[in-house]
C-alpha positions as CSV (number, residue, x, y, z in Angstrom):
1,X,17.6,148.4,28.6
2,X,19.7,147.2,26.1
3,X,21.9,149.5,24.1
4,X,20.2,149.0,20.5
5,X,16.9,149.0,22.0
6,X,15.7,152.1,21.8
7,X,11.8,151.6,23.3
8,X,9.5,149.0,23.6
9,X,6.8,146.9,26.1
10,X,6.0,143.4,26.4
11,X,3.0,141.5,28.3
12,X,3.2,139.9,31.6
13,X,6.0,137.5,31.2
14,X,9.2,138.3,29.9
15,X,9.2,136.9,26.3
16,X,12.0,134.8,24.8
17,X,14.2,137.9,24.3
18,X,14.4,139.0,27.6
19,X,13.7,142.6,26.4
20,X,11.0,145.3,27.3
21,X,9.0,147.4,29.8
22,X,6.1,145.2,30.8
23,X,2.3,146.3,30.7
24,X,-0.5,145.0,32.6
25,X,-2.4,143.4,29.2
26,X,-2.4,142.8,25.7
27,X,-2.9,146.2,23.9
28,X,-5.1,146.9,20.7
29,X,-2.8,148.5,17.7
30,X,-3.5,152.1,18.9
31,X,-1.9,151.6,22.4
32,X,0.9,149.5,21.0
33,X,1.7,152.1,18.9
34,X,2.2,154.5,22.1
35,X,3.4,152.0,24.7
36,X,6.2,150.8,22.3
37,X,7.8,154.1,21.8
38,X,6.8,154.6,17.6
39,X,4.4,157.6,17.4
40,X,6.5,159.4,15.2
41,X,6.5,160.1,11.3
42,X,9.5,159.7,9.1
43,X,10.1,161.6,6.3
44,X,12.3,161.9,3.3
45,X,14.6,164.8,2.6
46,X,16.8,165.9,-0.1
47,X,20.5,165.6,0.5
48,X,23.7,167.6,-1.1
49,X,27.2,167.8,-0.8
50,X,29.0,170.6,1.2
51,X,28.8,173.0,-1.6
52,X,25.2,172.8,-2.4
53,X,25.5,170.3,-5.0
54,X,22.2,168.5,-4.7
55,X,22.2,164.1,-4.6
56,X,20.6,162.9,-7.2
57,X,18.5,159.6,-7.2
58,X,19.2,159.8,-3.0
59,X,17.3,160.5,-0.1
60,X,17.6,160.9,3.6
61,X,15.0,159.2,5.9
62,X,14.5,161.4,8.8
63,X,12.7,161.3,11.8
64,X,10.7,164.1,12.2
65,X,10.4,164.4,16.0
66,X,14.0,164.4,16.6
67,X,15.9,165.2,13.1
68,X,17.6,161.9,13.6
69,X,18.8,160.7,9.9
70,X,17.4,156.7,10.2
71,X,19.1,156.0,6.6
72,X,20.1,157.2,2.9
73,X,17.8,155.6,0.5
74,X,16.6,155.2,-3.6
75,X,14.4,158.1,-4.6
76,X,12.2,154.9,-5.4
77,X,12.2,153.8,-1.3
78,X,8.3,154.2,-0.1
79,X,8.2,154.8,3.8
80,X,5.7,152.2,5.7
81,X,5.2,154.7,8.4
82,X,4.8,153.1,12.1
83,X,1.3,153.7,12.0
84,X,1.0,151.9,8.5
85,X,2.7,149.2,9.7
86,X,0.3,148.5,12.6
87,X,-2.8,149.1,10.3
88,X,-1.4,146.6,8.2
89,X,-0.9,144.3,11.0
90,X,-4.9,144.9,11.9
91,X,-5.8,144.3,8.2
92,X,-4.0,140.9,7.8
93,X,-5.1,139.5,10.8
94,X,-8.5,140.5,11.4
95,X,-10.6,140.3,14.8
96,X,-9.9,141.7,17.7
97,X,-6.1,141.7,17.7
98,X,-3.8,142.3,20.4
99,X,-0.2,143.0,20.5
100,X,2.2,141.1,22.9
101,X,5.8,143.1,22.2
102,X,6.8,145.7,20.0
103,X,9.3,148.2,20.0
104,X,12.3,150.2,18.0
105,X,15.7,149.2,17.7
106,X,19.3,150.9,16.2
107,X,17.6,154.1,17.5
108,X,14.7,153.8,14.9
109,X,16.5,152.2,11.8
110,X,14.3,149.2,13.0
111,X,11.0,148.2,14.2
112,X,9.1,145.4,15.2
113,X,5.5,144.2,16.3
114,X,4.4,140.3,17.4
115,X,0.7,139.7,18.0
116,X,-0.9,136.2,19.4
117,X,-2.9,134.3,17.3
118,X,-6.1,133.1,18.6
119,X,-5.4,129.3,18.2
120,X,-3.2,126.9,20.2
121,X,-2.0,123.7,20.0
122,X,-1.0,120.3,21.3
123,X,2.6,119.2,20.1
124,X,2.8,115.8,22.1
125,X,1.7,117.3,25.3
126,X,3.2,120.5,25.1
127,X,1.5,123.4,24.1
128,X,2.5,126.0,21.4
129,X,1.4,129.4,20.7
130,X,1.3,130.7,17.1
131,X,2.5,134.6,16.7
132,X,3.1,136.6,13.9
133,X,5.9,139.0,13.7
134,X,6.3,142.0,11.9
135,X,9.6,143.1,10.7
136,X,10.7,147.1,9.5
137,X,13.2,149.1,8.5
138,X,13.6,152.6,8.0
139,X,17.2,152.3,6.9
140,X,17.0,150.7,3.6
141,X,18.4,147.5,5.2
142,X,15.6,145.1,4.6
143,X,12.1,144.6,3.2
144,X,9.2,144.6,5.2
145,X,8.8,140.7,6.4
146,X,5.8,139.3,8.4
147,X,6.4,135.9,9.4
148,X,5.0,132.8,11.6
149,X,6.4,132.2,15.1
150,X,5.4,129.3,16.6
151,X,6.7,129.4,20.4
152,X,6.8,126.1,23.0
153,X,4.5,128.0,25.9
154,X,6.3,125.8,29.1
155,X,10.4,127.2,27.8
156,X,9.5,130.2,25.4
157,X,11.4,128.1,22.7
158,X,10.4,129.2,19.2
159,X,9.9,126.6,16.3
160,X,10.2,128.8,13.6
161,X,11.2,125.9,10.3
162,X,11.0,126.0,6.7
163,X,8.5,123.5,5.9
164,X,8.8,122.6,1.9
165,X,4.4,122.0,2.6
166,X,3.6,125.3,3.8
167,X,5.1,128.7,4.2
168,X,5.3,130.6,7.3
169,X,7.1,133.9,5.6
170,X,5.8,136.7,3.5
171,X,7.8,140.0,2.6
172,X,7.7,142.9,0.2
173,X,10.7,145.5,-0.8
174,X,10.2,148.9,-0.1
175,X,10.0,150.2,-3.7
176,X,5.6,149.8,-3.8
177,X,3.0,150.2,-1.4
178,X,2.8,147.3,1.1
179,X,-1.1,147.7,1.2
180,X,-1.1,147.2,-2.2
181,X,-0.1,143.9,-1.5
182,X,-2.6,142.6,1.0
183,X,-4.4,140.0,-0.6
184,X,-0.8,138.0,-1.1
185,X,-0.1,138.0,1.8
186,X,-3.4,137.2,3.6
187,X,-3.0,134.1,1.1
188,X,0.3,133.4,2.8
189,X,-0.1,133.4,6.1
190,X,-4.2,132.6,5.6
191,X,-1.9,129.3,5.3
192,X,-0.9,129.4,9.2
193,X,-3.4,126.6,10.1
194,X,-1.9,124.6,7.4
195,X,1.5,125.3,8.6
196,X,1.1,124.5,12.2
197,X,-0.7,121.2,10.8
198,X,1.7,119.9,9.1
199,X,4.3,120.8,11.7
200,X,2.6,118.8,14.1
201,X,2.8,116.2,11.7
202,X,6.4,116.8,11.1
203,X,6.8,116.6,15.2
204,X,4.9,113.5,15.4
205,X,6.9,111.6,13.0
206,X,10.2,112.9,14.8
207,X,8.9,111.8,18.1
208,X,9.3,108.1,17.0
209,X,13.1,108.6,16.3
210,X,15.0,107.3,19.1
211,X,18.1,108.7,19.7
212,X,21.0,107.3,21.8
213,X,24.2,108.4,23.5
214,X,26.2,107.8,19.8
215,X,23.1,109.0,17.5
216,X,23.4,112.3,19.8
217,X,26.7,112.1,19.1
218,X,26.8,111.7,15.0
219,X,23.9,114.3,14.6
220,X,25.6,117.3,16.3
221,X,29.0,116.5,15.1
222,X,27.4,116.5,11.8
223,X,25.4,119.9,12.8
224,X,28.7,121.7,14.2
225,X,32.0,119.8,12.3
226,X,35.5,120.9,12.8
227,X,38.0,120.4,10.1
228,X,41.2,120.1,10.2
229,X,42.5,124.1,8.8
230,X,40.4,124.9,12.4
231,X,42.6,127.0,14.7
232,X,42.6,126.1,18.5
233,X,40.4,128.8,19.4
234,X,38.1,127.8,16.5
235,X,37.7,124.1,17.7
236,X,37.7,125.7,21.5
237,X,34.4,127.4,20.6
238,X,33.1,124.3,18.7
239,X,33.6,122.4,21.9
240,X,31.2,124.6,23.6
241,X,28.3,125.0,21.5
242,X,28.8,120.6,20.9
243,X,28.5,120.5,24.7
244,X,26.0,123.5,25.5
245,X,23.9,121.3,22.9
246,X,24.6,117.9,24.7
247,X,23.8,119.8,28.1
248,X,20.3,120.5,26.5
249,X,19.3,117.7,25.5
250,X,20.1,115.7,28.8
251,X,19.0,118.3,31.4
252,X,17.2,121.6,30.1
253,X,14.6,121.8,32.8
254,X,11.8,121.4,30.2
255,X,13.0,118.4,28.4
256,X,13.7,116.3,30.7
257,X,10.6,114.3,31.0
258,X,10.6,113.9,27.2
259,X,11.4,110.6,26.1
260,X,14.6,111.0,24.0
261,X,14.2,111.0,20.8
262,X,14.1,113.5,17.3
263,X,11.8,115.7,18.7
264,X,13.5,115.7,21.8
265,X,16.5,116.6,20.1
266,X,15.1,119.0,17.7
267,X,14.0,121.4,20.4
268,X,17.3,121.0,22.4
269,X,18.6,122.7,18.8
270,X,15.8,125.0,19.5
271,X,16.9,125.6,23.0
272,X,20.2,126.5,21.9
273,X,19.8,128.8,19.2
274,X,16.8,130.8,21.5
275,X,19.1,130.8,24.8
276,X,22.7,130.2,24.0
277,X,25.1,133.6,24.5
278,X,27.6,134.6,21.8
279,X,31.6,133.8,22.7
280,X,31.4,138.2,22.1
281,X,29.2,139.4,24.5
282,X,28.0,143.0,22.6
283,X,25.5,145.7,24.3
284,X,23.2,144.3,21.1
285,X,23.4,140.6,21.7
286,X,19.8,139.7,22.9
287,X,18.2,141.8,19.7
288,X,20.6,140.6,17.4
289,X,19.6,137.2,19.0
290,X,15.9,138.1,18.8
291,X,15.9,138.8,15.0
292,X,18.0,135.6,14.0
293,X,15.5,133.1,16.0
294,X,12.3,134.9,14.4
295,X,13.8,134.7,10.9
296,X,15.7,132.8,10.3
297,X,17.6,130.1,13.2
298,X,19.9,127.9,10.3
299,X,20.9,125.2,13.0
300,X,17.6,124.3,13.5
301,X,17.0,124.5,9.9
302,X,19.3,121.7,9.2
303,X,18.4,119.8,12.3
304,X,15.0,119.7,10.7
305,X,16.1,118.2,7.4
306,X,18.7,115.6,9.2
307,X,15.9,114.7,11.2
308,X,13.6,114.4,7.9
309,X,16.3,112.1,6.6
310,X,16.4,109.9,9.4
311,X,12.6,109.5,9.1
């Protein structure tokens, strides 16, 4: 496994990270909890200098099966144990709900759970699968984030887009109780049908876009520009994510029978930023890759609004 990921399982296929231990079948929160490696507590303890000067205002999160110090926090940090977190999970969502992947990564400073949503849907003949993702740290590095994922079944391509008509993300910092804030986020994502409306809406209205050999060519010069301070190396790189796009959109195995046009184009983007390896190859690249496509994939961001102009 990976060298960041510490533990975690995933369901039948390999999803779009290409991480995981696979299990048989979906598991209930309980066996998630077990299967992904995060049945243990953290706790907090004091901290002080070599000469027994205690740290005011500062705390160490510790993991209390192994001693492993996961962070230095604010006095005022509140841990979301693992458990919590799952609870949560069961809370917001209701039903009988069952976990696809979850795990730990950075050797516990972060964890992560994504559940399937009952519905599916029908983007122009393809079908997509809505998930929600739970984000934590136990570092101090982020706030807890739950968030939409909508994911193309046929490519595992996710959708993930800031739609100005609905919301898709929720999150709450670490300095009050998460279950305190339940009913805001239920609100949120009790918004999910509403979101995966209107992005089939959205996907509709990009599918009557035609695009052509020079409209290709505009929209990801546009997307990926070069200017003219650019050292050789730089425009080298830009050459290759201009062409891994181009290759994308003419002959990724799952687009092909598309007819081409915006929404064509758009998941091409989508293809790229799920897929496409960085020029530094790091242990840590498919997680780090992982967490920028479920929060927050800024190519296909701006593909979305050139597309919205064009419409």
């Amino acid at each position: 496994m990976p060298a960041s990921v510490e533990s975690m399982f995933y369901v039948r296929e390999v999803p779009w990270h290409g991480l995981g231990i696979n299990v048989a079948h979906t598991l209930n929160s309980e066996e998630a909890l077990v299967y992904a490696g995060l049945d243990w507590q953290v706790i907090q303890k004091q901290l002080q200098t070599d000469d027994d000067i205690l740290v005011e205002n500062l705390v160490a999160n510790v993991r209390e099966t192994d001693n492993s110090i996961l962070g230095v926090v604010s006095k005022k940090y509140k841990i979301l144990q693992n458990f919590d977190a799952f609870r949560f999970t069961d809370d917001l969502l209701g039903g009988d709900i069952q976990y696809e992947t979850a795990g730990s990564l950075c050797n516990g400073k972060r964890v992560w759970m994504l559940a399937t949503l009952s519905k599916k849907y029908d983007f122009l003949g393809d079908d997509v699968t809505p998930y929600m993702v739970l984000f934590n740290s136990h570092d101090g590095s982020t706030p807890v984030r739950v968030a939409m994922t909508p994911v193309r079944v046929v490519c595992q391509n996710t959708l993930n887009l800031a739609l100005k008509t609905a919301k898709r993300s929720w999150s709450v910092r670490h300095t009050s109780n998460i279950h305190d804030h339940i009913n805001k986020a239920r609100e949120t994502l009790g918004f999910a049908t509403q979101y995966m409306n209107m992005l089939q809406k959205e996907m509709e209205s990009f599918h009557k876009i035609k695009i052509n050999d020079n409209n290709l060519k505009n929209f990801i010069e546009f997307l990926v520009p070069k200017n003219k301070d650019n050292s050789d190396l730089k425009n080298k790189n830009i050459d290759i994510v201009r062409n891994d796009i181009y290759y994308r959109f003419y002959n990724a195995p799952d687009l092909v029978n598309l007819d081409k046009t915006g929404y064509r184009f758009l998941n091409a983007i989508s293809d790229h930023e799920t897929h496409f390896k960085p020029f530094k190859k790091t242990d840590s690249y498919q997680e780090n890759l992982f967490i920028k496509t479920v929060e927050k994939p800024k190519l296909l961001d701006v593909s979305f609004e050139l597309l919205k102009e064009a419409v």
